[in-house]
C-alpha positions in Angstrom: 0.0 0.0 0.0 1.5 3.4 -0.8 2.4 5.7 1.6 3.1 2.7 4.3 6.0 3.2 6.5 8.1 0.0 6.7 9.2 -1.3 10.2 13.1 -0.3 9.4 12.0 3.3 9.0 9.7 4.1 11.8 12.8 2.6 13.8 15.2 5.0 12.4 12.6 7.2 12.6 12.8 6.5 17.0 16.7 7.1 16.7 16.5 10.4 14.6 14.1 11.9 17.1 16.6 10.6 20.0 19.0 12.4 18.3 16.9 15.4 17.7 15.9 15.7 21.0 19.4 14.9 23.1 20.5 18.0 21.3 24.2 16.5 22.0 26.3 13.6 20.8 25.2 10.2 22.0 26.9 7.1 22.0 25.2 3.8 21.0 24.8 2.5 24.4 22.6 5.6 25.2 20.7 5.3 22.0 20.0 2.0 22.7 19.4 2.6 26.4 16.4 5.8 25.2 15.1 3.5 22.1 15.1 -0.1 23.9 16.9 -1.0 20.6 19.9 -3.5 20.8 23.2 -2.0 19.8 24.0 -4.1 16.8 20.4 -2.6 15.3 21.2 1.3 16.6 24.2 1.0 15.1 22.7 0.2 11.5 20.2 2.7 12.0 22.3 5.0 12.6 24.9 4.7 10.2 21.6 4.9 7.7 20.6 8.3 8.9 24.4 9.1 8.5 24.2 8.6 4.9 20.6 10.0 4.5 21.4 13.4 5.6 24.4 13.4 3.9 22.5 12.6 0.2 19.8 15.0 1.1 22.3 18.3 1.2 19.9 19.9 3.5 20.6 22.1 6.5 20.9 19.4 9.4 23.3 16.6 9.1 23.8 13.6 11.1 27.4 12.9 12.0 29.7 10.0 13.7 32.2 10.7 15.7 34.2 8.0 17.9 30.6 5.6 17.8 28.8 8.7 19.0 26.1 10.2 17.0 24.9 13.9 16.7 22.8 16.0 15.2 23.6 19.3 14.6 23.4 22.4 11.4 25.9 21.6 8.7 29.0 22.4 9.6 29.5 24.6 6.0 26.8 26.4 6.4 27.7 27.2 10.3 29.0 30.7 8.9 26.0 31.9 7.4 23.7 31.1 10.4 26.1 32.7 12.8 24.1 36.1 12.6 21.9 34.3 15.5 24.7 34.2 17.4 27.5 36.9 18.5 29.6 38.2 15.0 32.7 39.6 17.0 33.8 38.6 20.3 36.1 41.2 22.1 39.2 40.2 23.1 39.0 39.6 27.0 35.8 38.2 26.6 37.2 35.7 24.2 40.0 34.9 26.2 37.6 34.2 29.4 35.7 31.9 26.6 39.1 30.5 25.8 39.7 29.1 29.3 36.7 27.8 29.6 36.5 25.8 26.7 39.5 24.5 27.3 39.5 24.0 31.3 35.7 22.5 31.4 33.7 21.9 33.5 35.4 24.5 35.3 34.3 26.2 38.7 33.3 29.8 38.5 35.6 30.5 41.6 38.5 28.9 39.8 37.8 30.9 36.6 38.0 34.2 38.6 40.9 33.2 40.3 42.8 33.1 36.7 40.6 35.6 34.9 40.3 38.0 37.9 36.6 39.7 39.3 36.0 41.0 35.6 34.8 37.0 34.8 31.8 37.1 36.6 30.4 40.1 33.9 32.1 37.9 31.8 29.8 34.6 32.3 27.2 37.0 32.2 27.4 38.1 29.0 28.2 34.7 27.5 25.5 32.9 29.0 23.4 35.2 27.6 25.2 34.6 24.2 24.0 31.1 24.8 28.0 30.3 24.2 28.0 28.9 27.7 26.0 27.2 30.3 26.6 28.1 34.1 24.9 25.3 36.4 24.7 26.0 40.6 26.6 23.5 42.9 27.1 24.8 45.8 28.9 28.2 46.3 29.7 28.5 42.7 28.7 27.7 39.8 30.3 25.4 36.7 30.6 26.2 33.2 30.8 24.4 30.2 30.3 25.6 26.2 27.1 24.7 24.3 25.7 23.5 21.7 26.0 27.1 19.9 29.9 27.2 20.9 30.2 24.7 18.7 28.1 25.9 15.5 29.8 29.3 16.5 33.1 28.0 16.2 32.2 25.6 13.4 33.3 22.6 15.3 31.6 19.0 14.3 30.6 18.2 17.7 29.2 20.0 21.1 30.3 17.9 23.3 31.9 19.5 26.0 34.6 16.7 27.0 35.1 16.9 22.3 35.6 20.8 22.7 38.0 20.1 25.5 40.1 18.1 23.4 40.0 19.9 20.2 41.1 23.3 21.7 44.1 21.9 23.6 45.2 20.6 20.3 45.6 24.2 18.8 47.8 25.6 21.4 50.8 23.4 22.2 52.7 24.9 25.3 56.4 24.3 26.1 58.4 25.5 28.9 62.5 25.9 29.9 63.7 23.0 32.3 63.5 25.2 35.6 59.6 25.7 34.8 59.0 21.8 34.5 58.1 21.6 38.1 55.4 24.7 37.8 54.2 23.3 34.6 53.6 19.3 36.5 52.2 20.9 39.5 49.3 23.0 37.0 48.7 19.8 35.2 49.9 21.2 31.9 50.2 19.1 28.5 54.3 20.7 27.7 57.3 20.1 26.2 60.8 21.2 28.1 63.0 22.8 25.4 65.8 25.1 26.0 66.1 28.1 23.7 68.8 29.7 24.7 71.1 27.5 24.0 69.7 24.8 21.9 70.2 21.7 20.6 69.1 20.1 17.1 65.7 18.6 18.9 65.1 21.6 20.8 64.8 24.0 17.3 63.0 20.8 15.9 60.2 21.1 19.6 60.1 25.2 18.8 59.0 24.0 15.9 55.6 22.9 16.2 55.1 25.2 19.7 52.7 28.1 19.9 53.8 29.1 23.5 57.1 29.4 25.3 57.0 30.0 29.0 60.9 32.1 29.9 62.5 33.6 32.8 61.8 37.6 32.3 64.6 39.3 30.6 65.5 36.6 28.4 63.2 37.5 25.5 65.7 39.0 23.1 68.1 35.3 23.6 65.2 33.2 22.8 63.7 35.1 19.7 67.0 33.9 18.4 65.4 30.7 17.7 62.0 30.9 18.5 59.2 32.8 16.9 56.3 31.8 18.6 54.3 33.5 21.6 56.6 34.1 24.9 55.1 34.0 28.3 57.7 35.5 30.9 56.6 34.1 33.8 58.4 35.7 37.4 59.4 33.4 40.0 61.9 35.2 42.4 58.9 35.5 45.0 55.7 33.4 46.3 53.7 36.7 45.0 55.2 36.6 41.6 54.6 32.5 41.4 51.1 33.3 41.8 50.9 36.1 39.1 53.1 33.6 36.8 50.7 30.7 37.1 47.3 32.8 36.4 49.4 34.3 33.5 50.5 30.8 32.1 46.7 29.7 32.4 45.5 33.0 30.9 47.6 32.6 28.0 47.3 28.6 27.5 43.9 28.7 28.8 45.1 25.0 29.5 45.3 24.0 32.6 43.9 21.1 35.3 41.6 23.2 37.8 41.8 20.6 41.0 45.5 21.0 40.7 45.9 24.9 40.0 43.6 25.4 42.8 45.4 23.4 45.3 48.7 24.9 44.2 47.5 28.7 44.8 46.4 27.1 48.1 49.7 25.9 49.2 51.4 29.3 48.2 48.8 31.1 49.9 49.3 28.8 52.8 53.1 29.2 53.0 52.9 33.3 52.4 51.1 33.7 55.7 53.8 31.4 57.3 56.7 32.9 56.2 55.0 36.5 57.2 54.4 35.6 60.3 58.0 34.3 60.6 58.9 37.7 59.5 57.1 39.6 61.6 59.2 42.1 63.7 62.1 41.6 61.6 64.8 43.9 61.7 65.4 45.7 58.5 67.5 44.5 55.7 69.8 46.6 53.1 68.9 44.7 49.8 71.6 44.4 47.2 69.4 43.7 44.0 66.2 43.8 43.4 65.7 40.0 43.7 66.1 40.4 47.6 64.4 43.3 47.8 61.1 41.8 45.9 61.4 38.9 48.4 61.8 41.8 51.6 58.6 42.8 49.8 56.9 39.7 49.9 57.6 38.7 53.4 57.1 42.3 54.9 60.3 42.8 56.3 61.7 46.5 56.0 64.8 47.4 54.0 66.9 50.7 55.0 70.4 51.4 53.9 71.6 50.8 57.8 69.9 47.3 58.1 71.4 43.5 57.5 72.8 43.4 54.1 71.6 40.9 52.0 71.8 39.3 48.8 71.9 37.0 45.6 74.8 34.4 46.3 75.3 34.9 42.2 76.7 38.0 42.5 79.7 37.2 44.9 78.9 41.0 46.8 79.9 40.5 50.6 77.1 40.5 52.0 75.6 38.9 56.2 73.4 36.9 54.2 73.8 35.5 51.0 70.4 34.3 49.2 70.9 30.7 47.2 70.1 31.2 43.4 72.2 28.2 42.0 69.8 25.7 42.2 68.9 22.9 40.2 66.8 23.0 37.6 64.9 19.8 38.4 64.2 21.5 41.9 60.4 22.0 42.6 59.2 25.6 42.0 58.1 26.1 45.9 61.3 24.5 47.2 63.3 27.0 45.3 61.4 29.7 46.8 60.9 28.4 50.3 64.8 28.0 50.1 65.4 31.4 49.1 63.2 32.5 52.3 64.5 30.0 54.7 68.6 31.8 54.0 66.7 35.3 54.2 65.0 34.8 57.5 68.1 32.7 59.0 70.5 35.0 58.9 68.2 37.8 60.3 68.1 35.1 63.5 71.8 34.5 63.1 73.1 38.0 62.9 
């Protein structure tokens, strides 16, 4: 009889409208799981729809991805459907979008902790942008992209964990030996090169970077074979770590939350130790600014009349020398902590 819908249809039928309404990528186990299909049959089903789309040319298309399914506007046309969405995206607002995308599900605290208090307009504006989606738990809040991320950005999938994965592929993130620790403790994805004075694998690694985390002032050295991005990232002082990591995070946008969170905790943590150590101190005469950032940090007073102090690099007589030759494979904190440990000693000692 014409017109009659054959049992293989109205089935595929059930899976298109699964698809339709998850308004995500599935896997088969879920189709199967919303259809009461068996796999074997949601796979040829779907794998169907695949091709049906595809011959139609329309506006929707049916993709497969990893044996997960989606349905979502065709990625060719994603351009000329994008006036429903934002056209332009300023540059800090992108940036906050940036390390979302590639940190999520990220907390809203941790977000302002990298992005600063000018994140929370931020979400704001791109919830409302329907780029993101900002869901209560607790005290805070945690963000992932949407479905529109991904049409915006003309990605296949929306998918948040997809998103995740294709972003950190774009921006690949290397780092000089003594910022290996940092790096680690952040749960970066990095490759250790040295710039300065290279070797035939380390030009090859530049190669392919996009970021190169340095010790400040080196800049002009490693442009001498490296013409990527450069993050100069500070780490004379517990203060300065702290500004380095959000930096490094800003900029990569990649990043492991649970970890950078801890790490700002321990810092945070040990800078109200060592203060308190510091308290009542007696001042010091700093004789470079690295020991006078660190007098800084710990609130002890300098004065030309006080204890001198400083780097044992420069071979000044000094009361207290400051260790800086450390090894590179030394943990960021422990080269810091040992650096206020020789400060605050020889204030006791003198």
């Amino acid at each position: 009889m014409a017109g009659e819908v054959s049992e293989d249809e109205d089935l595929a039928a059930v899976v298109e409208a699964a698809l339709f309404a998850a308004g995500r990528p599935l896997s088969l186990a879920e189709i199967a799981e919303l259809t009461d299909l068996a796999i074997r049959t949601v796979r040829t089903l779907a794998e169907k729809l695949v091709r049906d789309y595809s011959e139609r040319g329309g506006g929707i298309e049916i993709k497969e991805f990893e044996d997960r399914y989606v349905m979502q506007v065709r990625a060719s046309l994603a351009d000329r459907v994008s006036k429903v969405g934002p056209k332009e995206l300023e540059a800090p607002l992108l940036r906050t979008l940036a390390v979302i995308a590639y940190n999520q599900p990220i907390a809203q605290s941790e977000l302002a902790r990298v992005r600063g208090n000018k994140s929370y307009g931020h979400v704001k504006e791109l919830e409302d942008l329907g780029l993101i989606q900002a869901e209560k738990e607790g005290r805070t809040k945690i963000i992932t992209t949407t479905k529109n991320f991904a049409e915006y950005f003309g990605l296949d999938f929306d998918d948040p964990n997809f998103v995740k994965r294709v972003m950190k592929e774009k921006k690949r993130l290397g780092v000089t030996p003594m910022y290996r620790s940092l790096a680690e403790r952040m749960g970066l994805e990095f490759a250790v090169v040295n710039p300065y004075k290279p070797f035939k694998n380390d030009i090859q690694l530049m190669k392919r970077l996009d970021l190169l985390v340095i010790a400040p002032g080196y800049e002009e050295r490693a442009k001498e074979h490296y013409s990527g991005e450069l993050i100069e990232a500070g780490i004379r002082t517990f203060t300065q770590a702290k500004d380095s990591i959000n930096l490094i995070a800003e900029k990569s946008g990649r990043f492991d939350p649970e970890k950078t969170t801890s790490l700002h905790e321990e810092i945070d943590s040990l800078l109200i130790e060592y203060r308190e150590k510091a308290k009542g101190a007696r001042p010091i005469k700093p004789l470079s600014p690295m020991i006078e950032e660190i007098a800084l940090d710990l609130g002890i007073p300098t004065d030309e009349n006080g204890i001198s102090a400083a780097p044992d690099y420069k071979e000044l007589e000094a009361k207290i020398q400051v260790p800086t030759h450390q090894p590179y494979d030394m943990d960021i904190i422990e080269r810091i902590k040992e650096r206020y440990e020789a400060l605050l000693k020889g204030l006791v000692d003198d």
